[in-house]
N, C-alpha and C positions, 0 to 999 in steps of 0.2 A: 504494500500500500504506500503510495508514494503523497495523498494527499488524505484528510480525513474530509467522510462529507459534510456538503452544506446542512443548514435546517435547526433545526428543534434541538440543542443542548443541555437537559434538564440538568439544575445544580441540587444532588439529591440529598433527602430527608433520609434522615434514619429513623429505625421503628425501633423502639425501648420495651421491654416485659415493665407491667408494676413493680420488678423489683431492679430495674433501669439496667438491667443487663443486656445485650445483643436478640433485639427478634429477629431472628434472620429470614424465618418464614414471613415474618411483615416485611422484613427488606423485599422480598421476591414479589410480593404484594404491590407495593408501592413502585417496585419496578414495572411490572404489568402496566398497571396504570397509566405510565410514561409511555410505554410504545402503545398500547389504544389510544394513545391523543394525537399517535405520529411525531413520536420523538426521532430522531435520526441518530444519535448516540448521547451515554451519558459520562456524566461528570462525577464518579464517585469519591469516597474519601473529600470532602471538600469543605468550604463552611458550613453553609447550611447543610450538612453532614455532623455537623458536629464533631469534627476532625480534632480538635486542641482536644476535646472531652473523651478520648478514644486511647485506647494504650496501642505500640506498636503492633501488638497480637489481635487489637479487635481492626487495627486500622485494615491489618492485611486478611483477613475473617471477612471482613467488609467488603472490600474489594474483589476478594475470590470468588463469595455468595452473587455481586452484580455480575463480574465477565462470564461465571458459569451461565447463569441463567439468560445474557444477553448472548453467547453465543449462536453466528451464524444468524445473528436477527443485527444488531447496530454495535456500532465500536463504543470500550468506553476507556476511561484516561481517571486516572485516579493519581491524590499527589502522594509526591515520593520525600520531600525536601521538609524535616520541623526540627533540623538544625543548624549550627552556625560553620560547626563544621563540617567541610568537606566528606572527609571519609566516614563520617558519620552517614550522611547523609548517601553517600556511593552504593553503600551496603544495601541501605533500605530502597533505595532505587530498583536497585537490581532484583530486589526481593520482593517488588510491585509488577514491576516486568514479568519476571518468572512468573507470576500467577495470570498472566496475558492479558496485560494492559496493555491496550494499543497504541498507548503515550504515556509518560510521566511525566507529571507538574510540578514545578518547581514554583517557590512562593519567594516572588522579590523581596519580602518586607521582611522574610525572614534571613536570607541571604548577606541581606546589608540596611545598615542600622541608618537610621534620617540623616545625619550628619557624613556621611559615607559617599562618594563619589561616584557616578556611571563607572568610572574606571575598577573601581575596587570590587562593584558588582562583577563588570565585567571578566577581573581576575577569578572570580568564585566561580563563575560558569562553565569556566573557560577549564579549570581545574575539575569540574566533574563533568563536561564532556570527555577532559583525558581519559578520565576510568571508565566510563560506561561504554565504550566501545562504540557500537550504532545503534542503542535505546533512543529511540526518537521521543523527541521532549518539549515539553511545554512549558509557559510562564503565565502565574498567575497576579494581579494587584489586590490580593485579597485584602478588606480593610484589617486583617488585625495579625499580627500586633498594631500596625499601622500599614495606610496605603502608601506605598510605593510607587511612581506612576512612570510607566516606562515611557523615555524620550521618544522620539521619531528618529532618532537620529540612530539608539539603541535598537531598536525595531528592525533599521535597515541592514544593523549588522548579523544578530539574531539570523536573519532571513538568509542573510548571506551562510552563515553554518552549516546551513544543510539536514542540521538536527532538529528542529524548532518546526512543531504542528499545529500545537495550539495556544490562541494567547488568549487567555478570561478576562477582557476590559473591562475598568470599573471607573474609566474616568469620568464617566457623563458628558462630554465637551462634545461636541458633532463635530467642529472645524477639529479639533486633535484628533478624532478617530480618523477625518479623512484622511488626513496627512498620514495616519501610522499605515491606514490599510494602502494608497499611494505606495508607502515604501517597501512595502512585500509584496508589491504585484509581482505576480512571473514568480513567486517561491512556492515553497510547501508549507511558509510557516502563515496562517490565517487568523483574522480576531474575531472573535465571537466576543457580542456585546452582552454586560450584564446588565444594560439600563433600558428596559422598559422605555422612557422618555424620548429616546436619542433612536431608538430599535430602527424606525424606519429610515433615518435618513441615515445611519452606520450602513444598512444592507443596498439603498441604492449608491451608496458609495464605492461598497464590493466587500464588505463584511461579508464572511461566510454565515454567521448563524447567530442564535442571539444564546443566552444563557440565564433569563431571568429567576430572580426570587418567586415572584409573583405566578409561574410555572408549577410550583408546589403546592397551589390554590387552585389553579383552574387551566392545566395543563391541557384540556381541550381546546381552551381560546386560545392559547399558543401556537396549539398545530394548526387548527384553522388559518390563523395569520399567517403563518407561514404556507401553506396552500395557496392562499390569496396573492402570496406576497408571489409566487411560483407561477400564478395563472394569468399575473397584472392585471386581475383585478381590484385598479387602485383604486376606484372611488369607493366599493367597500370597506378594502384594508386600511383606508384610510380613518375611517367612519369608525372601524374597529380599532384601531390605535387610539382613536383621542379616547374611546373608552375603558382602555386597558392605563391609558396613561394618566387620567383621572384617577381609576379605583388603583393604580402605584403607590398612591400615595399612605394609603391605608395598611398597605401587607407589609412594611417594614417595622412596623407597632409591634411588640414583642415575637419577634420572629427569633427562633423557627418553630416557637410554639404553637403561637395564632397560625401557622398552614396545618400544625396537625388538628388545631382546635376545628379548626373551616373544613380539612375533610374530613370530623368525625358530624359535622352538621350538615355534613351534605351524603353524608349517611356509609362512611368509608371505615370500616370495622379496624380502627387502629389504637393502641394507645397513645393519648396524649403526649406523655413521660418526656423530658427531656431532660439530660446534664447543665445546662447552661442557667443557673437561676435567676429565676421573673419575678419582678413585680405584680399585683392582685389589680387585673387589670377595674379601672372605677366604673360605675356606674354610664359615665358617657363615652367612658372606650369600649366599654360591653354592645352598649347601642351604635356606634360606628361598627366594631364587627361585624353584626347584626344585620344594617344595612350594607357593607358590603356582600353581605349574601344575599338579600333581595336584589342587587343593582347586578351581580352576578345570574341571578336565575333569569332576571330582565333581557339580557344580552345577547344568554346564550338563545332563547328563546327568537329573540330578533337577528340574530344572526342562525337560526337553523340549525343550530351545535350541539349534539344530541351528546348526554352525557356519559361517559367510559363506568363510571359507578354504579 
């Protein structure tokens, strides 16, 4: 495989037991899910994965349970990189690969600290391309520990590599995304957008796919877009953007709890359960949920989007 496909890149949830241990039979669940919406490959191991919250053993568990069960249906890329050191970091690479991940991700922010140079990034990369032989590899801007946002300038070189397939945007900026996707044309390395907002003008730009949060609520409306966005027809997709890009604003409200709260409301036999601890959402963040679910059932209705659940 010399390119990963375009389309639908869900950034996946993990499924918890009440006693917040690995369901992995809910992982396979929640994977289903994703490909009846028309996902085109996933994102495992990742934030909304709950990836910090994870021990080596469940990270690679994790990622086994998604490639087994997406084999021979969509590719998926799970990360390999949550330390400072290289050889640290090399090992567990290869130990992501080996379970046939079709890419591994690497996390800028964890690579190189704020104060830290393109350059010195550059040198960390550069040092685990040496070990990994031809593991083809990804970069992620995940916000945390903090975001990191890769140049245009880095982009171009990336691209130049040969090694680099996936990159997980999280800058929000349309004129940056243009510029970054501009500098990998003619590569194998592509960005898939994490921002809802920006989704359609990153892909008429030549963004391969998108990667939303908001995916993990209503992964149907995503594949439809993405359809729409495949068959130009714009004046729908368009119609269907501003309303995906209004109810954005809502799903980042205690995420990644609120998507499993939203698909147990829409009737999706999962546990809530997360690592990550939340605040008691009030009284009028209950009712925003709420209506994001009416404004949800409204849409898909009007847009003909029958539900995978």
């Amino acid at each position: 495989m010399k390119n990963l496909p375009e389309g639908l890149w869900p950034v996946m949830l993990t499924s918890f037991n009440p006693d917040n241990t690995l369901d992995l039979d809910g992982v396979k669940k929640i994977t289903d899910m994703y490909l009846d919406s028309g996902a085109n490959g996933m994102f495992a191991n990742c934030l909304s994965s709950e990836m910090f919250q994870l021990t080596n053993a469940e990270r690679l568990q994790l990622t086994k349970t998604v490639v087994d069960h997406c084999k021979d249906k969509v590719p998926v890329v799970a990360t390999g990189s949550f330390y400072r050191e290289s050889d640290k970091n090399v090992e567990f690479i290869k130990q992501i690969y080996d379970l046939g991940a079709d890419a591994v991700i690497l996390i800028s922010s964890v690579l190189a600290e704020p104060g830290e140079s393109d350059d010195f990034l550059k040198k960390q990369l550069e040092e685990i391309m040496d070990a990994t032989g031809d593991i083809p590899l990804g970069l992620y801007e995940c916000p945390v520990p903090y975001k990191r946002v890769i140049s245009p300038d880095m982009m171009t070189w990336l691209g130049s590599t040969g090694r680099f397939w996936y990159h997980k945007d999280t800058t929000c900026n349309a004129p940056l995304i243009e510029q970054k996707v501009a500098n990998v044309k003619g590569t194998s390395f592509h960005l898939y957008n994490a921002d809802t907002v920006t989704a359609l003008d990153s892909l008429r730009a030549g963004a391969k796919g998108i990667s939303p949060i908001s995916g993990n609520f209503y992964p149907e409306l995503y594949g439809h877009y993405m359809k729409l966005y495949r068959e130009g027809k714009n004046e729908e997709l368009e119609s269907l953007h501003t309303n995906l890009a209004v109810m954005d604003k809502i799903t980042h409200d205690f995420y990644p709890w609120s998507a499993k709260l939203f698909l147990e409301k829409r009737g999706f036999d999962l546990c809530t359960n997360t690592r990550i601890p939340m605040s008691k959402m009030s009284v009028q963040e209950q009712n925003r949920h709420n209506d994001l679910l009416r404004m949800f059932q409204k849409v898909m209705k009007d847009f003909g989007v029958k539900s995978v659940i």
